[in-house]
N, C-alpha and C positions, 0 to 999 in steps of 0.2 A: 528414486524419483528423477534422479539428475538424466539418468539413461534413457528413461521412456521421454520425459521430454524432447532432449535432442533426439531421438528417433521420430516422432513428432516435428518439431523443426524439421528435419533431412528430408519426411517425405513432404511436408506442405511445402518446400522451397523445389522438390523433384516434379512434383504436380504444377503448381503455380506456373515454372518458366516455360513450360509447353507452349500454352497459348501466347507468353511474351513475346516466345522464339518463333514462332507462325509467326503472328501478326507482322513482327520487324522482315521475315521473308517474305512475306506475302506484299509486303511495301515495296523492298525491293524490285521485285518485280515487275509495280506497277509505276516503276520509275519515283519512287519518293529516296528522297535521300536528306542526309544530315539531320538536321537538329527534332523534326517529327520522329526519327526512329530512336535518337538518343532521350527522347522524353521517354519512350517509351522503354526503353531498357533503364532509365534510372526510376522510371515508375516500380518498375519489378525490384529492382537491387534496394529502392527504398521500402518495399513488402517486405523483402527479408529484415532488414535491419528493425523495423517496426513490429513485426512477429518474432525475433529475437527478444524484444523487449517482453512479449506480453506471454511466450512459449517457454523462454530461458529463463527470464529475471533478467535481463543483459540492458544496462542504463548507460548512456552516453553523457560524458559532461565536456564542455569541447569549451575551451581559450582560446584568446587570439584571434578570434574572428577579425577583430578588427586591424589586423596587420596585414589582409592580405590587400593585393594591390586593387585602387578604385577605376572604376571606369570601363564603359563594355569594351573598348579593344586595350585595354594594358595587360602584355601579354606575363606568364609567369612559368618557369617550371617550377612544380612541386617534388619535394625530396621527402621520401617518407618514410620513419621506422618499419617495418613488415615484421610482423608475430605472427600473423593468421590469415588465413582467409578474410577475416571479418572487415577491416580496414580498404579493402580491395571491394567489398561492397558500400562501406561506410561514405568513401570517400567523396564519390561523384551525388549521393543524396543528402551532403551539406553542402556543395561548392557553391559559390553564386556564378561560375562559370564553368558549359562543359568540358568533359576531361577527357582526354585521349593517351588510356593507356601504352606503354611501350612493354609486349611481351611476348614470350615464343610463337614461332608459331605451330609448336606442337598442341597450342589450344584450339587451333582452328577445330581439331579435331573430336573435341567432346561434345557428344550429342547433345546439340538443341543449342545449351547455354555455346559451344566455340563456332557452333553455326551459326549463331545470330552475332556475334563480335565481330566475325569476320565482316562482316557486309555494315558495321558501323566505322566513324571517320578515327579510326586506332591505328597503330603503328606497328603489325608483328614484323619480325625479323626471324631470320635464320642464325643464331648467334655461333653457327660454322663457318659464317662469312666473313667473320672478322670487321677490317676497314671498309668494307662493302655495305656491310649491315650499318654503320654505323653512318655512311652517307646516306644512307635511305632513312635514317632518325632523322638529321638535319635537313636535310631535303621536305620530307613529310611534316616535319615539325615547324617549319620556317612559314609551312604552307596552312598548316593549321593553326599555329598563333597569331598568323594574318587575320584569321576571323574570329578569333576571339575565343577560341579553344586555348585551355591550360593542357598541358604538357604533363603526366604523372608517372614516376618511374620512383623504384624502389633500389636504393643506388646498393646495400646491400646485396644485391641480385635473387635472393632465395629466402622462405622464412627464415627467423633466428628463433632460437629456445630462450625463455624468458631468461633473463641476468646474463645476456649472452653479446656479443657483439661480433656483428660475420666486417668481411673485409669488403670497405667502404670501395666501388668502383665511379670514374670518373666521366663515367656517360654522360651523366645528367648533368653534371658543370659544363664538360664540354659542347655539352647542345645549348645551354644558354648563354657563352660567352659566343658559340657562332651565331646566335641570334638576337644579342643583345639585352636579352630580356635576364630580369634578376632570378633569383632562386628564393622557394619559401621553403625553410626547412621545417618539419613536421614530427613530433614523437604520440606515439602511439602505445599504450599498453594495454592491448589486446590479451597477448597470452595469459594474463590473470584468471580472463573467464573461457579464452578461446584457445586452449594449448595449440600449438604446432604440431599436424599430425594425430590430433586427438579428435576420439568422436565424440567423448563426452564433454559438454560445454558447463560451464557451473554459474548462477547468478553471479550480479556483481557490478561493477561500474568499470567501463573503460575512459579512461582518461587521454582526450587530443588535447596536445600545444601546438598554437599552430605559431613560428615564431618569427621576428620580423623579414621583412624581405632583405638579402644581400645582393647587393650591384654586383651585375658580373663584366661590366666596360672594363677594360685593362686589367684583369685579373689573370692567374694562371691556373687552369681547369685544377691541380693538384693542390695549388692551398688555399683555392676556393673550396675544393670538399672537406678539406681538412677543418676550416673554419665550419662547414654544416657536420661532419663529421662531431667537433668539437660540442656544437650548441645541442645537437639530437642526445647524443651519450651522457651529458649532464644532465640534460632535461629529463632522459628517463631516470635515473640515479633520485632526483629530485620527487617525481611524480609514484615512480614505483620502488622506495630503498628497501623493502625487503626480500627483492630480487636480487641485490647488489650489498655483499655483508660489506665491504667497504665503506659504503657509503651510509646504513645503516649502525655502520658503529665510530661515526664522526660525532662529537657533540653540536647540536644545534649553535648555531651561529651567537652569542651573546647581544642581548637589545642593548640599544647606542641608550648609551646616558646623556646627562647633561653636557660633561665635561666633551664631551666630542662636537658640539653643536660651536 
């Protein structure tokens, strides 16, 4: 059952972005740009996520909303665990501001869905270019968080297998200490119901923390991630321990008595 569903899923999300992927070309075109084409692509990314719910069994429970930063121009980069796919559509159809991915640009190239990214206000990079590619993040980024665009990068760089931890890169702190703006660090466990690499997806609840913002003024890009590094890899430990025997064979914390008061 789990199979025919996600085949199910794959072709209704294969179908659906068709018409998304026109329409955002066909805009272009006709000279529209920014935020009409980005409703329109988190219209679609919020169809998957909501046909997930009703195709898969796949239930969102999300925290911390109320840490992220207030006001239409406070700007933020977001740091996010990456397990799957899912997250990548999740993200931009709960923000209360839009987001602009930072990712290759060998997506430009997937039919329909890397044609229509390209022609939204995102950030791909050539990641052959080193310091080059990385002037064009803060550059583009600087110019984006002016209007009130978040900033989203997976500092990871690539999915991770559940109970996994890939090596944290300092992109993402570095874009935010060149542009002032704080970092929200974000854990996601996705892979429960969306493995890495898997086509079969299985009911079940993903779990977002979204957790408080860190000031990146007078910071240094490496123990600023260290600190999101720090908060993400507990929080998953926390959220999903039977991914992590470590943390699943700790005894629960003992509740404060009196005597502690």
């Amino acid at each position: 059952m789990a199979f025919l569903r996600s085949v199910i899923h794959m072709l209704w999300m294969g179908i659906t972005v068709v018409p998304y992927a026109l329409t955002i070309m066909l805009g272009t075109l006709l000279g529209v740009r920014g935020m009409p084409l980005y409703r329109i692509a988190r219209a679609w990314l919020s169809l998957c996520i909501s046909s997930a719910r009703v195709l898969l069994g796949i239930r969102v429970e999300i925290t911390g909303m109320e840490h992220l930063p207030q006001g239409e121009t406070a700007g933020a980069v977001l740091l996010v665990k990456h397990q799957s796919t899912f997250e990548t559509f999740l993200m931009p159809s709960i923000m209360p501001h839009p987001l602009a991915y930072v990712f290759k640009k060998e997506l430009l190239y997937v039919p329909f869905f890397g044609w229509a990214i390209g022609r939204l206000d995102m950030i791909h990079i050539d990641r052959g270019q080193g310091s080059q590619a990385f002037r064009k993040v803060v550059q583009q980024g600087r110019d984006l968080l002016a209007k009130g665009v978040w900033v989203i990068m997976f500092p990871e760089g690539t999915r991770i297998a559940r109970g996994q931890k890939g090596q944290y890169k300092t992109g993402g702190t570095r874009l935010a200490i060149a542009t002032g703006v704080p970092v929200v660090p974000i854990a996601v466990t996705s892979a429960k119901v969306w493995p890495r690499k898997a086509f079969v997806k299985r009911p079940g609840v993903v779990d977002v923390s979204i957790g408080k913002p860190i000031p990146s003024v007078g910071r240094h890009a490496d123990e600023l991630m260290q600190e999101v590094e720090a908060w993400i890899e507990a929080e998953m430990r926390r959220l999903d321990p039977g991914a992590y025997p470590e943390a699943a064979a700790q005894p629960p914390a003992p509740a404060p008595s009196d005597a502690d008061h």
